[in-house]
Each structure stands twice: as C-alpha cells, then as structure tokens.
C-alpha positions as CSV (number, residue, x, y, z in Angstrom):
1,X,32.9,26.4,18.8
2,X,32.7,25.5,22.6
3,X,30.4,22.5,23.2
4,X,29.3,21.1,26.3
5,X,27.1,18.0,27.0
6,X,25.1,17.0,29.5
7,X,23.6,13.5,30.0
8,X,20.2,13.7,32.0
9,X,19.7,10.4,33.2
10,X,18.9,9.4,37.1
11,X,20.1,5.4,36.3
12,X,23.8,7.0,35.1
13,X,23.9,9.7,37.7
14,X,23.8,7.1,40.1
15,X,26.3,4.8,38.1
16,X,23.5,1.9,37.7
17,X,24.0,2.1,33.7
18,X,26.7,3.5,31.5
19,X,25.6,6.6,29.5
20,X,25.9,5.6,26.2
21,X,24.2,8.7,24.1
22,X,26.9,11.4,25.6
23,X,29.8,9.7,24.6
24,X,28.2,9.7,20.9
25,X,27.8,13.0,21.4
26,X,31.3,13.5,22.3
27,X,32.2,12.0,19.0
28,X,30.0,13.7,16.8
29,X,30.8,16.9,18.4
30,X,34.8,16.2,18.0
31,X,34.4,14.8,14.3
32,X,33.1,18.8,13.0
33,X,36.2,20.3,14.4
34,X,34.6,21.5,17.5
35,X,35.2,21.8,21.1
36,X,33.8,19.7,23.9
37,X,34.0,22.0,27.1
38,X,32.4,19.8,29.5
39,X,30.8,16.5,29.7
40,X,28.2,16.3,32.6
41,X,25.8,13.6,33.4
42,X,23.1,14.7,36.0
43,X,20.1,13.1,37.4
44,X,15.9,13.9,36.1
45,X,15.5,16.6,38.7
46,X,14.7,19.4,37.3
47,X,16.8,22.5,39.9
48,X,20.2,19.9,38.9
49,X,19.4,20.8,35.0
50,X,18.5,23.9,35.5
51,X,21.8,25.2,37.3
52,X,24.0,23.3,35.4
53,X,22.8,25.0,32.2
54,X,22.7,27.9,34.2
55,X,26.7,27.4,35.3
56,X,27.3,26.0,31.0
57,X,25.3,29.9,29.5
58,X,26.6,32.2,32.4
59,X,29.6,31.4,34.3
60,X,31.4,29.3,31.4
61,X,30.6,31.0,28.7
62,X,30.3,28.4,26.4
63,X,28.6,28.5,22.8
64,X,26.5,25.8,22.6
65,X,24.5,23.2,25.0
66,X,23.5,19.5,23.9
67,X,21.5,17.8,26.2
68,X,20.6,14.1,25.9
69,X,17.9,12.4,28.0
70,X,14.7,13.7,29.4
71,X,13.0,14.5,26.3
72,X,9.5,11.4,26.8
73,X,6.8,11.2,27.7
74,X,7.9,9.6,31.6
75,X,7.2,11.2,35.1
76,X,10.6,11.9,35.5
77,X,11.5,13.3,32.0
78,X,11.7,17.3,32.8
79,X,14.6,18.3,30.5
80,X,12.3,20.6,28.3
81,X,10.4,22.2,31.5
82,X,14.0,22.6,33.1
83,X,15.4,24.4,30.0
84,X,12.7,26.7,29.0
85,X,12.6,27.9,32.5
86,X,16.5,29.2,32.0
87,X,16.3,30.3,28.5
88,X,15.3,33.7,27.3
89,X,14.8,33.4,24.0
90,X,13.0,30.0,22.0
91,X,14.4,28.9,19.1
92,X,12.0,26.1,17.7
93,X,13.4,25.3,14.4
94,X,16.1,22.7,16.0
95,X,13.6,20.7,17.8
96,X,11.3,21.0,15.0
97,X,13.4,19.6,12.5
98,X,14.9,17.0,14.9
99,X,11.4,15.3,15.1
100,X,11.0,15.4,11.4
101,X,13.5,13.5,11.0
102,X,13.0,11.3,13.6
103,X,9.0,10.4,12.6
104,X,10.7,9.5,9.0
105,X,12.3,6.7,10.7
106,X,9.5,5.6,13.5
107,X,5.9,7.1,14.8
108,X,7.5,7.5,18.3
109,X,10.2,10.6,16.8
110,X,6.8,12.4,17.9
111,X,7.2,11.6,21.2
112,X,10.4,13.6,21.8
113,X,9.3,16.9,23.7
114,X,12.9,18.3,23.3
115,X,13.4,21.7,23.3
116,X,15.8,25.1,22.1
117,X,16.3,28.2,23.1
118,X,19.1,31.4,23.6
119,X,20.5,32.4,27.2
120,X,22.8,35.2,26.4
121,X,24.8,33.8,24.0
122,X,24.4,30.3,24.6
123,X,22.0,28.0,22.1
124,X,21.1,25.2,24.5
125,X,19.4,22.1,22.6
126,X,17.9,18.8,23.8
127,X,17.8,15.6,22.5
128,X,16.7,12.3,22.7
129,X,17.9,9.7,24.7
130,X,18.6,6.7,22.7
131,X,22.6,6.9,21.0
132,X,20.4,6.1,17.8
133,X,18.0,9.2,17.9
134,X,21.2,10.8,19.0
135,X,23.1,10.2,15.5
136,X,20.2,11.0,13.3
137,X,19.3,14.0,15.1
138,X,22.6,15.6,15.4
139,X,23.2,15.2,12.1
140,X,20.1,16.9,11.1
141,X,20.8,20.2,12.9
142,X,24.7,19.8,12.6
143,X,24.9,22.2,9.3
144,X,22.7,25.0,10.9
145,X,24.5,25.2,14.4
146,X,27.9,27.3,13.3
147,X,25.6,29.9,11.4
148,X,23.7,29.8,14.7
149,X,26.5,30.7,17.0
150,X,28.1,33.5,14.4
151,X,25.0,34.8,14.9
152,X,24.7,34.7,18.9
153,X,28.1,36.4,18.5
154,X,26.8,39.4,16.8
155,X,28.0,38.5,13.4
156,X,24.7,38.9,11.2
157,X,26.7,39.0,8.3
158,X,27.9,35.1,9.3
159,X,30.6,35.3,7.3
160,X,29.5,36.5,4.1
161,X,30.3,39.7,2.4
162,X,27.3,42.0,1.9
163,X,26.8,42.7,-1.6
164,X,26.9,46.5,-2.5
165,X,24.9,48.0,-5.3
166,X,26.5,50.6,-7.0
C-alpha cells in the first residue's frame, strides 16, 4: 500500500515549530509493512490542501491519504472543508470511529471535525493534530484500511474466496 502524509500546520510550514504528529505517522505507517510515498507539510490555507490532495489522488496515484492537523474548532482549521471539496465519494465510518475512540479517552475527541472520503481510487483520511490523538486514532482504523484499498482496486472479493453452493 502507497501512503502519503501531509502535515497541515501554518507554524511548521513556516519552520516556527517542528511537526511532531507526521513523523508518528511516518512510523506507524512503516511499522504495518506499508509504503510512505510522500511526506508533505503545508500551511491552513485551504487551495494548498486542496491541490496537494489533488496532486497525492490524481497525478501520483497513490492508495491512501493521512492528513494530520486542521481537524478543531480554530479559524484557521479548514482540513475537512478542503477535503470534502476534492473528494467524490464520503466514507464516514473512519472519522466516526476515530472520535469514538477518542471521547473514550477525553470529552474534547468530539471536537475533531476530521473527515474521509474516495477520489478515484484514493481513500484520503484526516486526523487530529496532537502525536497522541494521532497513535490512538491510527490504530483504531489501521485494521480496516487494507480491506479498504483492495476494495478501491476493484477487488470486492478482498481476498477471500467466494463460497460456492453446489
């Protein structure tokens, strides 16, 4: 699986803090087995998001999107605006289950506003800022997101061989 990650965040765009939740995406992403394509960090506006998922789902091809950043309740958090204006599809469940988790640990997991959703073949997921949130919320999606790209890939069957009755 192809994986890239992008870091919305105007204080590391600029180089005033280090990004601290990509790189524990980075690691999280390597320790299944999988790919990391690309490792962007880009500023809250939302036409930067938007084309660089835009570049990630159409020009590169690649299988899956992690955002990390964006996701509150702030002036300048626009991640979920910026995605669902790109995808084509929604695909709730990821978000929906990330802030389960996350209220089990604190009443502010339900002040993520991360989104998913499907452009072309690409699954494109925010999460939260924090390298903490970030842990906890990968983890909870991890097992669902190969079945989710066998099935982006056309194979409905993901994996499995239909049972025949005879």
């Amino acid at each position: 699986m192809r994986v890239s990650i992008v870091t919305v965040s105007d204080r590391s765009a600029s180089g005033e803090r280090d990004d601290l939740s990509g790189p524990v995406l980075e690691e999280l992403v390597t320790r299944e087995g999988w790919s990391v394509s690309s490792y962007d960090i880009v500023p809250d506006e939302s036409e930067q998001i938007e084309k660089r998922l835009l570049d990630l789902a159409d020009t590169d091809g690649v299988d899956l999107v992690l955002t990390t950043g964006g996701t509150g309740f702030g002036p300048r958090d626009v991640t979920p605006e910026a995605t669902m204006r790109i995808v084509e599809r929604h695909a709730p469940g990821f978000a929906e289950v990330m802030r389960l988790e996350s209220t089990k640990k604190t009443p502010h997991g339900m002040l993520s506003r991360g989104v998913s959703g499907i452009r072309g073949a690409t699954l494109i997921v925010n999460l939260p800022g924090s390298p903490k949130a970030v842990r906890e919320c990968f983890a909870a999606i991890a097992p669902a997101l190969p079945h989710a790209i066998q099935l982006l890939h056309g194979d409905t069957d993901g994996g499995h061989e239909s049972k025949k009755t005879e």
